[in-house]
ZANUFI-202172 format. One line per field, with one value per atom (N, C-alpha, C, O): x, y, z; residue number from 1; residue in three letters; atom name. Coordinates in nm, 4 decimals. Each point is the difference from the previous one (the first is absolute). Layout:
! residues N
X [X,...]
Y [Y,...]
Z [Z,...]
pos [NUM,...]
code [ALA,...]
site [CA,...]
! end
This chain:
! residues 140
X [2.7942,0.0580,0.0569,0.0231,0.0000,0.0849,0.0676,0.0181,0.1035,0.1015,0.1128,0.0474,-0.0356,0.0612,0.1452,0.0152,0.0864,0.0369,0.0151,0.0596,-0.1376,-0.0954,-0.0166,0.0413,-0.1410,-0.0655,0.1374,0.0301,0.0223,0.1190,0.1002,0.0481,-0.0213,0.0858,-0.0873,0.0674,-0.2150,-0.0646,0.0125,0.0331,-0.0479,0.0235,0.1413,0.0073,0.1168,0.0942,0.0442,0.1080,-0.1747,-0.0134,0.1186,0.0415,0.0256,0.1118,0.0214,-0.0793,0.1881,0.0068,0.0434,-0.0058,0.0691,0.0312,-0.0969,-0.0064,-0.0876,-0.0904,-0.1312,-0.0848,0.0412,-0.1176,0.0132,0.1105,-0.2286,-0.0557,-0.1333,-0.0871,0.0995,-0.1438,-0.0268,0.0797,-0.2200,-0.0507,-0.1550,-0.0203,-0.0664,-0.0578,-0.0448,0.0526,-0.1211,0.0135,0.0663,-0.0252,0.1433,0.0688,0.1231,0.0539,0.0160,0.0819,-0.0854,0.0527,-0.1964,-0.0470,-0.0002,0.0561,-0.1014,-0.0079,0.1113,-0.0156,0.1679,0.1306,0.0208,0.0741,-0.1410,0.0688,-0.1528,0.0019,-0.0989,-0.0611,-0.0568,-0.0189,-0.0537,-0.0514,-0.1715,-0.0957,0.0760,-0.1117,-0.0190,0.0706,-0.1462,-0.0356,-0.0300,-0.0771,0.1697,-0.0257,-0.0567,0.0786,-0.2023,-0.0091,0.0453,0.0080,0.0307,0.0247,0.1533,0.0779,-0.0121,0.0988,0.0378,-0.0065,0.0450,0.0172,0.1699,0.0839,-0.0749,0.1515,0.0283,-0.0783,0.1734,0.0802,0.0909,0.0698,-0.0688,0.1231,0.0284,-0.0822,0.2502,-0.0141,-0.0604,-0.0442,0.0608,-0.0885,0.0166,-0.0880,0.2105,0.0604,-0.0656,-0.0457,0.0306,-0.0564,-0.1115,-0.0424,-0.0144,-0.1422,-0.0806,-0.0867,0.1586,-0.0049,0.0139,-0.0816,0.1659,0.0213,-0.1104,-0.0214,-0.0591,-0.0803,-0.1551,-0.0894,0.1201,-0.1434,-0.0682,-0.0933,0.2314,0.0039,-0.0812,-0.0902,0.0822,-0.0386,-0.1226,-0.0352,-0.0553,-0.1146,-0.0948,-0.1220,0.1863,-0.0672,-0.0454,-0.0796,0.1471,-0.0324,-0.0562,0.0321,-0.1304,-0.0898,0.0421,0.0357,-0.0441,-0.0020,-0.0908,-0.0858,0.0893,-0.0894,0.0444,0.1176,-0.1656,0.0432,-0.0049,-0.0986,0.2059,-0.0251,0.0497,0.1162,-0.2099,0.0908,0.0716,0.1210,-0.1887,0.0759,0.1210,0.0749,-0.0506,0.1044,-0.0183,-0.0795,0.1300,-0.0382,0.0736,0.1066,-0.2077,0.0644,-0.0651,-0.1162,0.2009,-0.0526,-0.0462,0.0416,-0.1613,-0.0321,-0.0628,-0.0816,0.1486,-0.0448,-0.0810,-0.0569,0.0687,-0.0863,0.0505,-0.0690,0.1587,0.0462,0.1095,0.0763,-0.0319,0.1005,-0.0689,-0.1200,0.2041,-0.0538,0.1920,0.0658,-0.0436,0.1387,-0.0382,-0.0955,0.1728,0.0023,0.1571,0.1025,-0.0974,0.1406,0.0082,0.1161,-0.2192,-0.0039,-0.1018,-0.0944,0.1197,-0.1754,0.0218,0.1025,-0.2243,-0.0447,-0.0750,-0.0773,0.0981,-0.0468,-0.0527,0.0611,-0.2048,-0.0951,0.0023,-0.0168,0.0496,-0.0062,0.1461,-0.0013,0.0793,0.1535,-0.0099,0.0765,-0.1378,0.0554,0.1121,0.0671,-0.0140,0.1364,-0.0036,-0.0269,0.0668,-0.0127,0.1743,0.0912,-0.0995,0.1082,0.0205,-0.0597,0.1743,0.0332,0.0955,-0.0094,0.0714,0.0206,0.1617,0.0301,0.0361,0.1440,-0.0128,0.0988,-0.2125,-0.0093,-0.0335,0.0099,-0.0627,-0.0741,0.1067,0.0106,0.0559,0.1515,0.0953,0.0730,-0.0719,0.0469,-0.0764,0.0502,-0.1571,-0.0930,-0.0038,-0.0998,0.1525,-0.0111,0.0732,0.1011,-0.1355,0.1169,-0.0100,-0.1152,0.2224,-0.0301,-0.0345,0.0581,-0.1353,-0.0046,-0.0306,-0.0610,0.1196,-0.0159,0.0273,-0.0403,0.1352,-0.0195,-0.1003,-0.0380,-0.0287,-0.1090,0.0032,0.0181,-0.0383,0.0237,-0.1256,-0.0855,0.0763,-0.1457,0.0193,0.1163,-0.1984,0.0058,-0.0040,-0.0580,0.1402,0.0158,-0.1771,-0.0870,0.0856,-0.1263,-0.0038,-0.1120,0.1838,-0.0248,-0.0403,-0.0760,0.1448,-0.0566,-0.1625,-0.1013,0.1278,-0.1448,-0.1293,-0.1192,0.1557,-0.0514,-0.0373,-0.1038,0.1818,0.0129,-0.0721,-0.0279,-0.0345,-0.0338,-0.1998,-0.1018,0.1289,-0.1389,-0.0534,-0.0929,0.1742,0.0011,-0.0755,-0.1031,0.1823,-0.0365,-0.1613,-0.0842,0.0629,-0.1094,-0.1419,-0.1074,0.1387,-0.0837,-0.1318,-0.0852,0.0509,-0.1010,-0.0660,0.0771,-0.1988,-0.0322,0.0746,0.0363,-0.0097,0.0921,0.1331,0.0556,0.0010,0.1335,-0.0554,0.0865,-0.1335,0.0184,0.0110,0.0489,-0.1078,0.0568,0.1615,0.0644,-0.0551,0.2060,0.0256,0.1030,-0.1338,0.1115,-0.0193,0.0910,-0.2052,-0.0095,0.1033,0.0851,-0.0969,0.1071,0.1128,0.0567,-0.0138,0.1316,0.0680,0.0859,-0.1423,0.0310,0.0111,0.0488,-0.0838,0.0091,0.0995,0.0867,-0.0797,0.1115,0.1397,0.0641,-0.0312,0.1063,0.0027,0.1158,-0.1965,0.0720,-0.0182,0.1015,-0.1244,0.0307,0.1399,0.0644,-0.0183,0.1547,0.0908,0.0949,-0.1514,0.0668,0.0849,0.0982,-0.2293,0.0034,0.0890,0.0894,-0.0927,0.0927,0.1563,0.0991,-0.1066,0.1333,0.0600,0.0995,-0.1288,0.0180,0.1245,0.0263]
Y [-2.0645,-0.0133,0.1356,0.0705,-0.0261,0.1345,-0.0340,-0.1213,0.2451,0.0401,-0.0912,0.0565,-0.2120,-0.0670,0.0764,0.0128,0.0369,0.0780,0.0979,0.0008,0.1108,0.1103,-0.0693,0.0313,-0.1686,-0.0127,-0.0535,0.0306,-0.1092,-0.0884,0.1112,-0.0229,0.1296,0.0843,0.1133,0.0540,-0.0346,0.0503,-0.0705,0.0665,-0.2302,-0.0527,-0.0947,-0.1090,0.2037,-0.0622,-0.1576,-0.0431,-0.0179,-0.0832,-0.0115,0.1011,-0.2329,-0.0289,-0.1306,-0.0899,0.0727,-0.1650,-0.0873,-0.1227,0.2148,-0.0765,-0.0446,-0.1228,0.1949,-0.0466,0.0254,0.0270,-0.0316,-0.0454,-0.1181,-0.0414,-0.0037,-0.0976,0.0392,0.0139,0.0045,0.0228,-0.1351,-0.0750,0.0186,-0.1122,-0.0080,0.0795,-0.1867,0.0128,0.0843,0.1080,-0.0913,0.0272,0.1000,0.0472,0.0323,0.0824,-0.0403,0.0925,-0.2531,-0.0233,-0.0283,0.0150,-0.0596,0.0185,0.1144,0.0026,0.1285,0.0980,0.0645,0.0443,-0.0582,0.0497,-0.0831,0.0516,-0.1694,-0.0825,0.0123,-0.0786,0.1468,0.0391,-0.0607,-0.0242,-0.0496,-0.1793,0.0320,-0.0602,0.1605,-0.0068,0.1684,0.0247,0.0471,0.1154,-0.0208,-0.0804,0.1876,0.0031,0.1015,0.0947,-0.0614,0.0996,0.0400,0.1090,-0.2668,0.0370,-0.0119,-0.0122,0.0145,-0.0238,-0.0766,0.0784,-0.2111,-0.0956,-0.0061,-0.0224,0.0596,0.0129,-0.1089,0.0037,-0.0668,-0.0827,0.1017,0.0752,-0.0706,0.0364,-0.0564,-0.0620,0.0934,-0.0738,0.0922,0.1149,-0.2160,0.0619,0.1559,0.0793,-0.0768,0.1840,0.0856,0.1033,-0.1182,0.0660,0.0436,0.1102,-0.2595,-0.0086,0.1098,0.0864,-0.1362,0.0486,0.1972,0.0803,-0.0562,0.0940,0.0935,0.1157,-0.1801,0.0244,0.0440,0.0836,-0.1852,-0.0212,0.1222,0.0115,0.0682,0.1166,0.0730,0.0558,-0.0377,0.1186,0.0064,-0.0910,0.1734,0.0222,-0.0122,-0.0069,0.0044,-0.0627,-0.1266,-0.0326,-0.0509,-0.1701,-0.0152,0.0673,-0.1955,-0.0274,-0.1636,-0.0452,-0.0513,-0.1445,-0.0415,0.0386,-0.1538,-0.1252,-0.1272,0.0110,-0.1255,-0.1036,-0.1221,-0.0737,0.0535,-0.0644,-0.1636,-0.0400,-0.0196,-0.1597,0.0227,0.0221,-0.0272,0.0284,0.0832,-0.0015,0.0622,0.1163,0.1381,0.0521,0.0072,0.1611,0.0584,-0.0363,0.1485,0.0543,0.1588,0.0264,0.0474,0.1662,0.0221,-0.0507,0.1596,0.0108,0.1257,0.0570,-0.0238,0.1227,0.0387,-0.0922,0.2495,-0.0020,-0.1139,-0.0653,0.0720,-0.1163,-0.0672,-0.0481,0.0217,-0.0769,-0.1550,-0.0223,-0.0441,-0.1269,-0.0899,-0.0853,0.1416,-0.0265,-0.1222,-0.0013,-0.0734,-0.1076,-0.0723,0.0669,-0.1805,-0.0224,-0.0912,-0.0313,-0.0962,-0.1384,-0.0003,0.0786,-0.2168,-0.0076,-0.1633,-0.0678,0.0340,-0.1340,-0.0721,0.0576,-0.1616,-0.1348,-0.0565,-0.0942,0.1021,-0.1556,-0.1072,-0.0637,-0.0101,-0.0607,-0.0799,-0.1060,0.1651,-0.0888,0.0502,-0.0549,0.1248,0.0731,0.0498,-0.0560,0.1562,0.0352,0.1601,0.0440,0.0025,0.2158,-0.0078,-0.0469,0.1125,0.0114,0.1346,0.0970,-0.1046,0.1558,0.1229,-0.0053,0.0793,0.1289,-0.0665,0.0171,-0.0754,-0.0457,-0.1428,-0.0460,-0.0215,-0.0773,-0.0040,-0.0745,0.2278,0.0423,0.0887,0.0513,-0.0595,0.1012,-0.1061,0.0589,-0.1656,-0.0785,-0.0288,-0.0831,0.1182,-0.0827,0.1634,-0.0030,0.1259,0.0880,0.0221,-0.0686,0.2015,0.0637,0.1062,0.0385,0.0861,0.1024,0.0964,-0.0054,0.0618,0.0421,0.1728,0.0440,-0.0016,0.1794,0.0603,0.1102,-0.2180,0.0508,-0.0199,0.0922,-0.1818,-0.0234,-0.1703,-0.0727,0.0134,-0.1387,-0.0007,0.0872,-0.2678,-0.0460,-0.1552,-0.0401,-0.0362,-0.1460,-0.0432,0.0589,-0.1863,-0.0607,-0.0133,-0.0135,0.0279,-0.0693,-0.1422,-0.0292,-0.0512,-0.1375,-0.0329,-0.0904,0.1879,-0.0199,0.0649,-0.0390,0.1444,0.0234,-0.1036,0.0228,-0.1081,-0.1288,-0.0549,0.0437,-0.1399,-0.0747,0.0221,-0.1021,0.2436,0.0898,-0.0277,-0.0391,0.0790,0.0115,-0.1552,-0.0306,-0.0466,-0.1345,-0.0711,-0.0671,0.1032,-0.0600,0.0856,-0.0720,0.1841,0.0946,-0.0342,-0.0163,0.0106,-0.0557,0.0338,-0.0888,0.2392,0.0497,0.0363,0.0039,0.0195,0.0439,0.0720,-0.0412,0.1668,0.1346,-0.0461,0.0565,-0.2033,0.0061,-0.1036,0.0484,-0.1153,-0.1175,0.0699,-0.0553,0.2037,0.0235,0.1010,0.0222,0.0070,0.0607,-0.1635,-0.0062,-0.1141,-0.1273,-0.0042,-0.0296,0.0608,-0.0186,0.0939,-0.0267,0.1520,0.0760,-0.0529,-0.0388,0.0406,-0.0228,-0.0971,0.0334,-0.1369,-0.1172,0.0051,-0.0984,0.1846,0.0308,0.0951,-0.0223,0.1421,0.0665,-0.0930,-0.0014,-0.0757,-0.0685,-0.0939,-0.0142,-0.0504,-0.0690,0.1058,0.0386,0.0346,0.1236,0.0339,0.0204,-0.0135,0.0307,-0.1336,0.0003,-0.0887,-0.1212,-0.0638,-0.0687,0.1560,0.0012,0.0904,-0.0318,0.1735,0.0378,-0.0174,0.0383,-0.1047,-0.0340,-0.1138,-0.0438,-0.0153,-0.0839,-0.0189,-0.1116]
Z [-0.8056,0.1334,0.0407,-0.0982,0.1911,0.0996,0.0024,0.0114,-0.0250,-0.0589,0.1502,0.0985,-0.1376,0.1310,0.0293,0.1215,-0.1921,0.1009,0.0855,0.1077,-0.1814,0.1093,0.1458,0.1117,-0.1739,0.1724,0.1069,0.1154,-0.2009,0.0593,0.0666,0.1110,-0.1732,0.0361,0.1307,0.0878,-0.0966,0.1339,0.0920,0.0982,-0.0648,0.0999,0.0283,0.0568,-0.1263,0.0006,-0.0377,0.0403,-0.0991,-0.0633,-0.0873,-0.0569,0.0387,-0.1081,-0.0355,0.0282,-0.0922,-0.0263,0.1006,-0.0086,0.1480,0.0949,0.0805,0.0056,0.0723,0.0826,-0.0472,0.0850,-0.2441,-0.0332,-0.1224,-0.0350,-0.0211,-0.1369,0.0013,0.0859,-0.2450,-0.0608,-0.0064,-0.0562,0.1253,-0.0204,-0.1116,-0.0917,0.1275,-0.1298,-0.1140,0.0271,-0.1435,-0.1077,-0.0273,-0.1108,0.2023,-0.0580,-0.0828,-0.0608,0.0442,-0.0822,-0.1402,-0.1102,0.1279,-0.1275,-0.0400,-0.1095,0.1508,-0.0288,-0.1024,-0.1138,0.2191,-0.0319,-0.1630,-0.0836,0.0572,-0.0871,-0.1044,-0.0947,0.1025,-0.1082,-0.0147,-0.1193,0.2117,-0.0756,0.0707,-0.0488,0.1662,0.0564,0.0918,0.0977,-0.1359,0.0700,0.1432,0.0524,0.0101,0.1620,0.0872,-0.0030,0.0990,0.0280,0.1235,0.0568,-0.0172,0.1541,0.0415,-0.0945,0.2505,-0.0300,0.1351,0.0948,-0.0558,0.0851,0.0028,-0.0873,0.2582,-0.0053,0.1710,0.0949,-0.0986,0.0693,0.0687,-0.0681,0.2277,0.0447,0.1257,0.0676,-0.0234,0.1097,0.1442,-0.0013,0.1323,0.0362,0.0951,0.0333,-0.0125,0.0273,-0.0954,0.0491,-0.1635,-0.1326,0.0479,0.0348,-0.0407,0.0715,0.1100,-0.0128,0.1141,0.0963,-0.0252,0.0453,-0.1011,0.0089,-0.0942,0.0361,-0.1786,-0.0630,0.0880,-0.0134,0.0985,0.0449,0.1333,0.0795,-0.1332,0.1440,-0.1043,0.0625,-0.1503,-0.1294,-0.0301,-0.0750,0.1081,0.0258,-0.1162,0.0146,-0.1352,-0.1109,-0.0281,-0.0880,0.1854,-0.0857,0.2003,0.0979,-0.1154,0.0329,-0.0124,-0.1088,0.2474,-0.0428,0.0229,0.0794,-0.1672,-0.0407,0.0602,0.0347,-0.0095,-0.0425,-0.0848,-0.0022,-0.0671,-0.1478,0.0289,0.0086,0.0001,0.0554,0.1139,0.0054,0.0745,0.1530,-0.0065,0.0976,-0.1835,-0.0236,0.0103,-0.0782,0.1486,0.0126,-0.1366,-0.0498,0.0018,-0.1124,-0.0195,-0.0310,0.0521,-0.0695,-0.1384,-0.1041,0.1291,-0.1354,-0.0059,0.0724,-0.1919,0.0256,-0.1884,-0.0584,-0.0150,-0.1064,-0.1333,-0.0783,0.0880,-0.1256,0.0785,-0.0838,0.2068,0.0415,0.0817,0.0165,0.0136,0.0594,0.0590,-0.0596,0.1641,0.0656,0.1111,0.0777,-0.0907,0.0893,0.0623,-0.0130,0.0673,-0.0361,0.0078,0.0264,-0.0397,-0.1710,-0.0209,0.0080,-0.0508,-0.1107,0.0583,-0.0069,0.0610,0.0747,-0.1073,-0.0766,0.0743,-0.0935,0.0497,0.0506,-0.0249,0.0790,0.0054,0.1040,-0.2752,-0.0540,0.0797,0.0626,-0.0804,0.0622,0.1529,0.0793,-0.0452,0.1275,0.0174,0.0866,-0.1462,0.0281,-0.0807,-0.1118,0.2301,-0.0840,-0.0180,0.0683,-0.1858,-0.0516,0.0235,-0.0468,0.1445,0.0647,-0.1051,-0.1226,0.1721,-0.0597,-0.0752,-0.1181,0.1966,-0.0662,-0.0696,-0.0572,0.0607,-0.1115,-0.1685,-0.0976,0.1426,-0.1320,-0.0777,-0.1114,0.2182,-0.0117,-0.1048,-0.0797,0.0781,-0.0545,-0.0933,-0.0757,0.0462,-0.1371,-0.0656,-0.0720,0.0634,-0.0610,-0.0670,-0.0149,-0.0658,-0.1077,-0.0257,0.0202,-0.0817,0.0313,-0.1527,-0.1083,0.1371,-0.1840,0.0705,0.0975,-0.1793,-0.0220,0.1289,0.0372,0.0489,0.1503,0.0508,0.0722,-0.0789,0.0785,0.0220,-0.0976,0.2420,0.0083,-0.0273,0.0150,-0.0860,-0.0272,0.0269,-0.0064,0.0305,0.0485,-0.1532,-0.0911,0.0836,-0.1512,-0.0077,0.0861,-0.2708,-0.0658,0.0473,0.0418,-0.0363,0.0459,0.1247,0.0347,0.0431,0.1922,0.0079,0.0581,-0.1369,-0.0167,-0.0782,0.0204,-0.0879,-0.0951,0.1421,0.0497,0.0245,0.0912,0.0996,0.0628,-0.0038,0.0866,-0.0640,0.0572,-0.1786,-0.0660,0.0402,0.0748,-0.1422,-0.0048,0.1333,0.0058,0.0816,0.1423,0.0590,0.0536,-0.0654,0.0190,-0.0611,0.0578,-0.1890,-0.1381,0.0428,0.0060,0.0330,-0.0339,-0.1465,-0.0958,0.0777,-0.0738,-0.0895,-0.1102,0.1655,-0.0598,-0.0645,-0.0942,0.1797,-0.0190,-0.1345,-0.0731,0.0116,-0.0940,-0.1399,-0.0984,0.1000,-0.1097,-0.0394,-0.1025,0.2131,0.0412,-0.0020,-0.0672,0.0984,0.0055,-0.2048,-0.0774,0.0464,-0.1812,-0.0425,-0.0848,0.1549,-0.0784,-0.0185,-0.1022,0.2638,0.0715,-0.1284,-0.0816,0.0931,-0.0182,-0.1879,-0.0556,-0.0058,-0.1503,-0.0132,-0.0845,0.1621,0.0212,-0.0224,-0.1050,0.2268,0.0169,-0.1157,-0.0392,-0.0249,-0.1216,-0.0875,0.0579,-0.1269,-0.0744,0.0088,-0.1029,0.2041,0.0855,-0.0649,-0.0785,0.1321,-0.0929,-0.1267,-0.0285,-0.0360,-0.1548,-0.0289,-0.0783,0.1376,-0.0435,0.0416,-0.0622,0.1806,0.0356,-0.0744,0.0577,-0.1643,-0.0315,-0.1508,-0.0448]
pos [1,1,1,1,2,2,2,2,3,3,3,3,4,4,4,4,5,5,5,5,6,6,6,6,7,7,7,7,8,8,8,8,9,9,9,9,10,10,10,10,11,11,11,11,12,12,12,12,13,13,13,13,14,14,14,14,15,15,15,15,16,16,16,16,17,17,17,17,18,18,18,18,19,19,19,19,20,20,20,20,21,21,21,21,22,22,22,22,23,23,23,23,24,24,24,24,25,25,25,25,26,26,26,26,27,27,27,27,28,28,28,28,29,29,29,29,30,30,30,30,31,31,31,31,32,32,32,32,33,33,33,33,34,34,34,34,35,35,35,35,36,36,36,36,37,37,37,37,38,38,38,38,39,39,39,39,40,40,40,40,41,41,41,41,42,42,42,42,43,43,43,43,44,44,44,44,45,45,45,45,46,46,46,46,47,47,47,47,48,48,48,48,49,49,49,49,50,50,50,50,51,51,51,51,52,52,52,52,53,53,53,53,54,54,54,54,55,55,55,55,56,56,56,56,57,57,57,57,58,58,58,58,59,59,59,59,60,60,60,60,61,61,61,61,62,62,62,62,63,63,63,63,64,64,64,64,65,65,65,65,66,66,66,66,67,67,67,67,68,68,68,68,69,69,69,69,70,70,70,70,71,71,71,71,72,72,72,72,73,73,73,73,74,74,74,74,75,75,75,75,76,76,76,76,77,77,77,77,78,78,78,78,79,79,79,79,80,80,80,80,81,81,81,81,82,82,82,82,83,83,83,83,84,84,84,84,85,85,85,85,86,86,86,86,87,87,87,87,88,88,88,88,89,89,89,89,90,90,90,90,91,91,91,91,92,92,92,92,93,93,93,93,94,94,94,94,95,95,95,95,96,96,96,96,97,97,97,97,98,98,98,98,99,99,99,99,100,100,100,100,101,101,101,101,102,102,102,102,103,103,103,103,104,104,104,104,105,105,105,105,106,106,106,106,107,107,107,107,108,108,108,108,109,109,109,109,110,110,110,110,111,111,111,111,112,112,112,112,113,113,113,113,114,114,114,114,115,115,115,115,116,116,116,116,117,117,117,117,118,118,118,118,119,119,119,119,120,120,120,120,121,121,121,121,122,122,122,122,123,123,123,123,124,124,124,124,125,125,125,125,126,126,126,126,127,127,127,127,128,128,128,128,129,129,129,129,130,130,130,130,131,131,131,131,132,132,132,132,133,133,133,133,134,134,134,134,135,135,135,135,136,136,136,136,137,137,137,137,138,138,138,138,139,139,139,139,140,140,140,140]
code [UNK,UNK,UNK,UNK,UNK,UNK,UNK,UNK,UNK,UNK,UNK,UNK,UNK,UNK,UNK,UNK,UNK,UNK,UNK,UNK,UNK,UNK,UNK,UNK,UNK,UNK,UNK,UNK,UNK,UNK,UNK,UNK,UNK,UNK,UNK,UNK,UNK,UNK,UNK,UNK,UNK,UNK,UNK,UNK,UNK,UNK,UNK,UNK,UNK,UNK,UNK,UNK,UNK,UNK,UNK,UNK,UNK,UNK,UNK,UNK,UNK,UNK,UNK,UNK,UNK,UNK,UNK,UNK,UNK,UNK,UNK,UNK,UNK,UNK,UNK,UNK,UNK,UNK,UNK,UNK,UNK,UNK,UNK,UNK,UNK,UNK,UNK,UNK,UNK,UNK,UNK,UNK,UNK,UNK,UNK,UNK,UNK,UNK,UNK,UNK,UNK,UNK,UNK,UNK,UNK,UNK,UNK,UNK,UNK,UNK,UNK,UNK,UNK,UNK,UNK,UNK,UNK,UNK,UNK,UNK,UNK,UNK,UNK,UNK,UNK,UNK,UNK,UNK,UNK,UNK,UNK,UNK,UNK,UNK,UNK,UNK,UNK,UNK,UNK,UNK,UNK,UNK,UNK,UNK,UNK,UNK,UNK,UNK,UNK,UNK,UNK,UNK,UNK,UNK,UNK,UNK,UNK,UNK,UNK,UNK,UNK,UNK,UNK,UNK,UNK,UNK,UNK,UNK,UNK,UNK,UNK,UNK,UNK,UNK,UNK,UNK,UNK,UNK,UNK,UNK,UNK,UNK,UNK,UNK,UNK,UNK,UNK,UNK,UNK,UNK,UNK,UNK,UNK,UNK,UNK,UNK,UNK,UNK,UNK,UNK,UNK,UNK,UNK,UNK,UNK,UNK,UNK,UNK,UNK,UNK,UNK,UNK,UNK,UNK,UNK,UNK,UNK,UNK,UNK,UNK,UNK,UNK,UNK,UNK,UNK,UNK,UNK,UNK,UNK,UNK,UNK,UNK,UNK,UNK,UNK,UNK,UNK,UNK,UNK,UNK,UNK,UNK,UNK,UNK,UNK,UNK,UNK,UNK,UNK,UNK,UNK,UNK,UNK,UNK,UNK,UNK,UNK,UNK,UNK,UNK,UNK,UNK,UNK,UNK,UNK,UNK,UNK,UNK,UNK,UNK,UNK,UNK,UNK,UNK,UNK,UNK,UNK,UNK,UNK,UNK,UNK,UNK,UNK,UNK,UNK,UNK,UNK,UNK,UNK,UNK,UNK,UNK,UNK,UNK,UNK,UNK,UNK,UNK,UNK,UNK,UNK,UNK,UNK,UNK,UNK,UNK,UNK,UNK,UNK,UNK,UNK,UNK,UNK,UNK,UNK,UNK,UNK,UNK,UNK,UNK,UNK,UNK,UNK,UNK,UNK,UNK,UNK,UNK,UNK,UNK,UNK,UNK,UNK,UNK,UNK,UNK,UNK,UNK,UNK,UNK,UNK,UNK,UNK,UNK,UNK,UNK,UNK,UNK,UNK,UNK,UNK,UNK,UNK,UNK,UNK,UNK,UNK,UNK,UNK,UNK,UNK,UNK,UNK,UNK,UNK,UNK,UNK,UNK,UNK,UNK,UNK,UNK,UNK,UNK,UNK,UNK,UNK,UNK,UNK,UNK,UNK,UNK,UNK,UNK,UNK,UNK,UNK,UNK,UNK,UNK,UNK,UNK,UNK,UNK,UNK,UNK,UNK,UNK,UNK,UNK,UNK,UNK,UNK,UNK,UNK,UNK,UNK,UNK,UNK,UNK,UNK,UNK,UNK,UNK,UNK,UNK,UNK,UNK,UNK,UNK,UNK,UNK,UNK,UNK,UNK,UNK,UNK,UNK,UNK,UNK,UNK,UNK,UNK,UNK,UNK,UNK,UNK,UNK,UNK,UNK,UNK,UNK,UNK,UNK,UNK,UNK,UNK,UNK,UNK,UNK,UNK,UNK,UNK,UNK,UNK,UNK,UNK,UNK,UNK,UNK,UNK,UNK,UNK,UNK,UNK,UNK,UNK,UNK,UNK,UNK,UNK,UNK,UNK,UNK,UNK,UNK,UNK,UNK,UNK,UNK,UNK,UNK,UNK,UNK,UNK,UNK,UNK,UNK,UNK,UNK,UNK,UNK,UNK,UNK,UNK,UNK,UNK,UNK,UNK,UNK,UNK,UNK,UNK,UNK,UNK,UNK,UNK,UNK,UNK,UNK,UNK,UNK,UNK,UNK,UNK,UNK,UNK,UNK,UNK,UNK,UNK,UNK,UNK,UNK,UNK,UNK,UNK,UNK,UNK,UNK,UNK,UNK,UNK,UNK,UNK,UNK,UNK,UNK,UNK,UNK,UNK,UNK,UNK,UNK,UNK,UNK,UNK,UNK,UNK,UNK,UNK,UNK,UNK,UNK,UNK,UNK,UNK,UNK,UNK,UNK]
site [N,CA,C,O,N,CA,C,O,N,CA,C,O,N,CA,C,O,N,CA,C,O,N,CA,C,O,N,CA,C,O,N,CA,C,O,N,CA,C,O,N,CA,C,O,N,CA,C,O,N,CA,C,O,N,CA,C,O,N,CA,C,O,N,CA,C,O,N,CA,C,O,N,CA,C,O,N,CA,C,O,N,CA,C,O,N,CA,C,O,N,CA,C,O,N,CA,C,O,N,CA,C,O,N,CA,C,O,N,CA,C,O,N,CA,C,O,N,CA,C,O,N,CA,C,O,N,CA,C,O,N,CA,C,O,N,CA,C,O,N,CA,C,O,N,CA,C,O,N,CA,C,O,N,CA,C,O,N,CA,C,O,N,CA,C,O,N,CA,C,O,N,CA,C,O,N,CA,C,O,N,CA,C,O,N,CA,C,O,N,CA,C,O,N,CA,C,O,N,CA,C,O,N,CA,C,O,N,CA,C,O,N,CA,C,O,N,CA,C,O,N,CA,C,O,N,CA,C,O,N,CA,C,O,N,CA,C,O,N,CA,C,O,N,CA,C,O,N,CA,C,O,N,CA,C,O,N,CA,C,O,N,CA,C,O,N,CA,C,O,N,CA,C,O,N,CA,C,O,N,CA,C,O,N,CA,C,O,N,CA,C,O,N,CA,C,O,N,CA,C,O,N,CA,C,O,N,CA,C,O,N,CA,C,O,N,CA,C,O,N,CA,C,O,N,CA,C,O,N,CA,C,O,N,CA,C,O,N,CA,C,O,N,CA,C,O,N,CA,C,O,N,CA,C,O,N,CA,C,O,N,CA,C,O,N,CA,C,O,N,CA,C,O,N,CA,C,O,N,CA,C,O,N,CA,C,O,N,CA,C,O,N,CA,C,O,N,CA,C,O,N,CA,C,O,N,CA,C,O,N,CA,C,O,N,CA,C,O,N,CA,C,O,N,CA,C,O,N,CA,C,O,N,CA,C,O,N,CA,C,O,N,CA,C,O,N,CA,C,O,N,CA,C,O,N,CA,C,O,N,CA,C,O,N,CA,C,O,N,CA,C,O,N,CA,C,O,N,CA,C,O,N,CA,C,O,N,CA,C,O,N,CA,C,O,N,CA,C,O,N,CA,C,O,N,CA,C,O,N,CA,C,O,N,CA,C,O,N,CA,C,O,N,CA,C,O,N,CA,C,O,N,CA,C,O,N,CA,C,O,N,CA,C,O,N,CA,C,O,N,CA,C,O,N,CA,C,O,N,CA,C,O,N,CA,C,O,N,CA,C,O,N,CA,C,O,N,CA,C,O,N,CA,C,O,N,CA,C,O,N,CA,C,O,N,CA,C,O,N,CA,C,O,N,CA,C,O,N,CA,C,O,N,CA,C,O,N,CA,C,O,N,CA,C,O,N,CA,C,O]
! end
């Protein structure tokens, strides 16, 4: 993965108005290699990112999102399956912060896979989901 606070610190990025969203809490927690890097912000962030002549939008589930060589900024992540995008301060609440860097809990991320249940994701829900009782055991 790139060096996340380099990039975080070029586009002002912090624990207040960003979250690393998918596989970067696997990444941080060693459990799954990441190359890319999917970030949550709100939408001033947003907005203000999207002036920057590097990132380029898409739309991802009726969601606008910048992207640029290894970034992928949005500000939620939409669930088909329930219908309901889980915006920038909800995820704000399902996170945690490690090394200075916010990341959405392993479990919101479980739940996320869960509801999506693509291809890609069934084997991150195998990890996920061995990870966390591993955690168990040793909490025990």
């Amino acid at each position: 993965m790139h060096d996340i606070h380099k990039i975080l610190n070029k586009y002002s990025l912090n624990i207040n108005n960003s979250i690393i969203i998918g596989s970067g809490i696997m990444h941080v927690l060693n459990i799954k290699e990441s190359h890319d890097i999917d970030i949550t912000v709100g939408q001033e962030t947003f907005d203000r990112l999207s002036k920057l002549p590097e990132f380029k939008i898409k739309n991802v589930s009726g969601l606008d999102v910048l992207t640029s060589d290894c970034l992928e900024v949005g500000t939620g992540i939409h669930l088909d399956k329930i219908n309901h995008t889980y915006c920038f301060e909800e995820m704000f609440q399902n996170s945690i912060i490690i090394d200075n860097v916010r990341y959405i809990t392993l479990e919101f991320l479980l739940n996320i896979k869960k509801s999506w249940l693509r291809e890609k994701d069934k084997k991150d829900i195998e990890i996920i989901e061995k990870y966390l009782q591993s955690q168990l055991i040793k909490g025990e």
